[in-house]
C-alpha positions in Angstrom: 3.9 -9.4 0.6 3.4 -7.4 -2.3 0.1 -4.6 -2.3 -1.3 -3.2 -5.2 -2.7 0.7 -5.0 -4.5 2.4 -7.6 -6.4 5.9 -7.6 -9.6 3.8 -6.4 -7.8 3.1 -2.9 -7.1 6.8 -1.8 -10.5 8.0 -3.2 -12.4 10.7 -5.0 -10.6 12.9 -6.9 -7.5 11.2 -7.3 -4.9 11.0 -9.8 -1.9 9.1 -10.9 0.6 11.3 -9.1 -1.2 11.0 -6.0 -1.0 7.4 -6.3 3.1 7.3 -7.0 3.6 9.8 -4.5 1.7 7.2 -1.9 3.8 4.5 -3.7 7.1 6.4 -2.9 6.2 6.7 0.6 5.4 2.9 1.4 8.5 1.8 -0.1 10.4 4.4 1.8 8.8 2.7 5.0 9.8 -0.7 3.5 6.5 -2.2 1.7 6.6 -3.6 -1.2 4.4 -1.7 -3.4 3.4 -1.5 -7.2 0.3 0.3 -8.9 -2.5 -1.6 -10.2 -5.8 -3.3 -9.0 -4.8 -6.9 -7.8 -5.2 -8.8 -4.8 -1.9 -8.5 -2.7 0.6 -11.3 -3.2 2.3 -13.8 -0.8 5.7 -13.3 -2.2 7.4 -15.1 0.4 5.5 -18.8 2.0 6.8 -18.1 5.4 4.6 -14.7 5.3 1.3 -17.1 5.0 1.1 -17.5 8.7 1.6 -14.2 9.4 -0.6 -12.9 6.7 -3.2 -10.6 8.6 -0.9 -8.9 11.1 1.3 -8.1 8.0 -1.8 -6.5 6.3 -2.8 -4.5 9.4 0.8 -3.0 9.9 0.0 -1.8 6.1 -2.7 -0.5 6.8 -1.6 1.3 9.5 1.3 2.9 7.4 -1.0 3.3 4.2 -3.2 5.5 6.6 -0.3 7.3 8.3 1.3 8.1 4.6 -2.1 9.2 3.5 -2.4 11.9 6.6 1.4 13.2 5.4 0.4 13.8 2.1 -3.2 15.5 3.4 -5.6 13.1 1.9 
């Protein structure tokens, strides 16, 4: 899947380098990540099945990268 963050996602007070720098992190962990305000992507059909424990791991490692960088 591909995700889409933007400054709206981490919250108040939040600026475009916070955003890449939570962008670096979730690719270093493997996501496929770009900036903007879409809906995430199916990128692959084989992912459709497994579309809402693939989210939750994100969302898991969204929340972990966001604790590193103190937000």
């Amino acid at each position: 899947m591909r995700f889409y963050v933007a400054e709206k996602n981490i919250g108040p007070g939040t600026c475009r380098e916070d955003v890449d720098e939570l962008i670096r992190r979730l690719r270093d962990r493997g996501w496929e990540v770009a900036y903007g305000e879409r809906a995430n992507e199916i990128t692959d059909p084989a992912e459709a099945a497994d579309q809402q424990a693939i989210m939750d791991r994100f969302a898991d490692d969204f929340m972990a990268c966001l604790t590193e960088m103190g937000k």
